[in-house]
C-alpha positions in Angstrom: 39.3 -1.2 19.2 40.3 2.4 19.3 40.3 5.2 21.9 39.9 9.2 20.0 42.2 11.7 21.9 38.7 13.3 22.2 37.5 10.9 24.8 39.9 11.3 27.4 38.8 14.9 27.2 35.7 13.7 28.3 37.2 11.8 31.2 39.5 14.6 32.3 36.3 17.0 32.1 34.0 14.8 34.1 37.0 14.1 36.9 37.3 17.8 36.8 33.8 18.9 37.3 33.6 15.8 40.1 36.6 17.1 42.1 35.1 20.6 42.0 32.2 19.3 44.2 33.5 16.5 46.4 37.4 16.7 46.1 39.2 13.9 45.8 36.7 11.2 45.9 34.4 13.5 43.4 37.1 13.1 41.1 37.4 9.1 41.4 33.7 9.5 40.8 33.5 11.1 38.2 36.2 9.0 36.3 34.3 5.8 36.9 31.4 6.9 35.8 33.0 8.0 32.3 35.1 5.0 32.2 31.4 2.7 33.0 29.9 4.4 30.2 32.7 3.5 27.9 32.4 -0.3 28.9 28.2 -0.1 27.8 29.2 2.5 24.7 31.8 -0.5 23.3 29.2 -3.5 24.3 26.5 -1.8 22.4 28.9 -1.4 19.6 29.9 -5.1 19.7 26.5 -5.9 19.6 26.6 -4.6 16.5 29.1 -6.1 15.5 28.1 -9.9 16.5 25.1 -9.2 14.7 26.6 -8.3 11.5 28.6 -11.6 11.7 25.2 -13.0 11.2 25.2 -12.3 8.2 28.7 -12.0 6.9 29.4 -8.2 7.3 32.7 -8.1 8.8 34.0 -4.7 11.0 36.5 -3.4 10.4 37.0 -1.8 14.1 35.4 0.0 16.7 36.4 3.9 17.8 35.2 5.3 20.9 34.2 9.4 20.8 33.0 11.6 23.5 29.8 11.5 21.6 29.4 7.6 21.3 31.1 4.7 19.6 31.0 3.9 15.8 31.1 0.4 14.6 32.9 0.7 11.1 31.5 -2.1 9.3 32.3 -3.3 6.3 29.1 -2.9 4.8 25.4 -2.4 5.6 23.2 -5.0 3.9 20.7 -3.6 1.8 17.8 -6.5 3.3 15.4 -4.8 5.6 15.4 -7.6 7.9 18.8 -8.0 8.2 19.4 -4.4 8.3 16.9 -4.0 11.1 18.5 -7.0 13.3 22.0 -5.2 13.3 20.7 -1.8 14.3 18.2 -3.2 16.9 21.6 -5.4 18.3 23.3 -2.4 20.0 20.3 -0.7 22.0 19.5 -4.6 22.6 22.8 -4.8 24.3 21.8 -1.3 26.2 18.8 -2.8 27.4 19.9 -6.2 28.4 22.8 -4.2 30.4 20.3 -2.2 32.1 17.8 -4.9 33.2 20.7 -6.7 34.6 21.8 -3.0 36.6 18.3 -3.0 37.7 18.6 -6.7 38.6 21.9 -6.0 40.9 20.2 -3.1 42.7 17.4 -5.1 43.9 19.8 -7.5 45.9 22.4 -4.7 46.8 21.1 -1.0 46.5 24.2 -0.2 45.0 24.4 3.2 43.4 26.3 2.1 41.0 24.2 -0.8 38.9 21.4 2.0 39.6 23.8 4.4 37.2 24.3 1.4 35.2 20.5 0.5 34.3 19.7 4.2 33.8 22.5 5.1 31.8 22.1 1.9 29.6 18.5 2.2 29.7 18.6 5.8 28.2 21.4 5.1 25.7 19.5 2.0 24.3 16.4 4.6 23.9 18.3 7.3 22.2 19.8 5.7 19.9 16.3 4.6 18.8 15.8 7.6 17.7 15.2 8.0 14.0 18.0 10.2 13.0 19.4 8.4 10.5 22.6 7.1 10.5 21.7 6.5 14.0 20.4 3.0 15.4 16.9 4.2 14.9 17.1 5.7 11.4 18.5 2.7 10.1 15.4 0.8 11.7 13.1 3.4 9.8 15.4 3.0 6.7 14.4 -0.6 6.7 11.0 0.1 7.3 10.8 2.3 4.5 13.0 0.4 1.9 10.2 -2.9 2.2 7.8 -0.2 0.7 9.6 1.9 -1.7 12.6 0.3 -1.8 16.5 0.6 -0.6 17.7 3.3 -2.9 14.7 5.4 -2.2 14.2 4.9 1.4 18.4 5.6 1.8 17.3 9.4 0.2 14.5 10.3 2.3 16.1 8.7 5.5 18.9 11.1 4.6 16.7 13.7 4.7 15.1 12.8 8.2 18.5 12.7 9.3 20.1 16.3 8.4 16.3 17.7 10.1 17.1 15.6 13.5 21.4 17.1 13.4 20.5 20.4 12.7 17.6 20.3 15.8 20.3 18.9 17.6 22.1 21.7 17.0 20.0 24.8 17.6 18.7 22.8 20.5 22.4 22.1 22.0 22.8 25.8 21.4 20.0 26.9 22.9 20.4 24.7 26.1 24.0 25.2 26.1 24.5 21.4 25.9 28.1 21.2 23.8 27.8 17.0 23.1 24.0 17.7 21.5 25.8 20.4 19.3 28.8 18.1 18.6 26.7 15.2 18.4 24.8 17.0 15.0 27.7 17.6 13.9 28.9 14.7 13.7 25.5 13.5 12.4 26.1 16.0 9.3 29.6 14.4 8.4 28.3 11.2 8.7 24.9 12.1 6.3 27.3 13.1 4.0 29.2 10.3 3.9 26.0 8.8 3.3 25.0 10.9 0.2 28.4 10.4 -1.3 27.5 6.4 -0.9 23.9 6.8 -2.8 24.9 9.0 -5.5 27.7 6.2 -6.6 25.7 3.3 -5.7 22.7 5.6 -8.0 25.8 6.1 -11.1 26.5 2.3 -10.9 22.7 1.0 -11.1 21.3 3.3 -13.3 23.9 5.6 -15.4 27.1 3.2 -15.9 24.5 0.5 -16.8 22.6 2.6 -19.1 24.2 2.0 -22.9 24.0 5.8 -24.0 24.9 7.7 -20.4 23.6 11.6 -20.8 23.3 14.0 -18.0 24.2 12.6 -14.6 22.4 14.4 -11.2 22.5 13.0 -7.8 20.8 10.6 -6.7 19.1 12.1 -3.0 
């Protein structure tokens, strides 16, 4: 498991902002809280990764950004059902975290599981969105490849995704919400990581196997 620099700027930012507005105990606060929301970001990421275990998809390790985690795994199998288990895992974790905040709270009224199931409870739903590579795009990914197909379904999910990063974007700018902005961003790399991936796995399947290869184009 790693750590980015980037987080701790999160961290430092949050104890900050926390101090500013109740002093010393604002800044214990507001370091708890970032530090809590690490602890669900890395439990939804290993839900991930238990589920990919499943089905024999290793990972390779787990990084933690301001923005979120990112379970590298080894691969992403190209079965819908399969596929749709291991992105469901992680907001699964998110849920069953919350439930079990909401749970405490009954018995205690502690503030704290309260910020635990509604922190949990929103990141499980956000990351249901379908902005591929996101939880939720690879759910609609799955959905689509049982219709059309993997290869496909990877190109117009692809496509879903650089519309939901770019309205992250304008609308991060807009609101003058920096992590929406950086989160897009982030969402662009990733796409094109992903468009790299289909236009090789497109020259392997279709061009390399073909016995007289002519004019190549990209796949998406």
């Amino acid at each position: 498991m790693f750590v980015h620099w980037s987080f701790w700027l999160l961290v430092v930012g949050a104890a900050a902002y926390g101090g500013l507005h109740r002093g010393v105990s604002g800044v214990l606060v507001g370091t708890l809280a970032m530090l809590g929301l690490a602890v669900s970001v890395i439990l939804h990421e290993l839900g991930h990764a238990l589920a990919g275990l499943r089905f024999g998809v290793g990972t390779e390790h787990i990084t933690l950004y301001p923005f979120g985690g990112i379970a590298a795994m080894e691969r992403m199998p190209e079965d819908p059902d399969q596929e749709t288990i291991i992105a469901l895992a992680g907001p699964a974790t998110n849920f069953l975290l919350a439930a079990i905040g909401g749970w405490v709270w009954m018995f205690t009224h502690s503030p704290w599981a309260m910020v635990a199931a509604v922190s949990n409870a929103g990141m499980g739903a956000f990351n249901l969105i379908p902005a591929f590579p996101m939880d939720g795009g690879r759910i609609l990914r799955a959905t689509l490849a049982r219709r059309m197909g993997w290869l496909p379904a990877s190109r117009l999910s692809v496509k879903i995704g650089r519309v939901f990063a770019w309205g992250f974007i304008v609308l991060g700018l807009v609101r003058f919400m920096p992590s929406l902005v950086l989160l897009g961003g982030m969402l662009l790399v990733a796409l094109r990581a992903e468009h790299n991936h289909l236009v090789r796995v497109h020259w392997e399947r279709t061009v390399r196997a073909s016995p007289v290869p002519s004019v190549y184009r990209s796949a998406p």
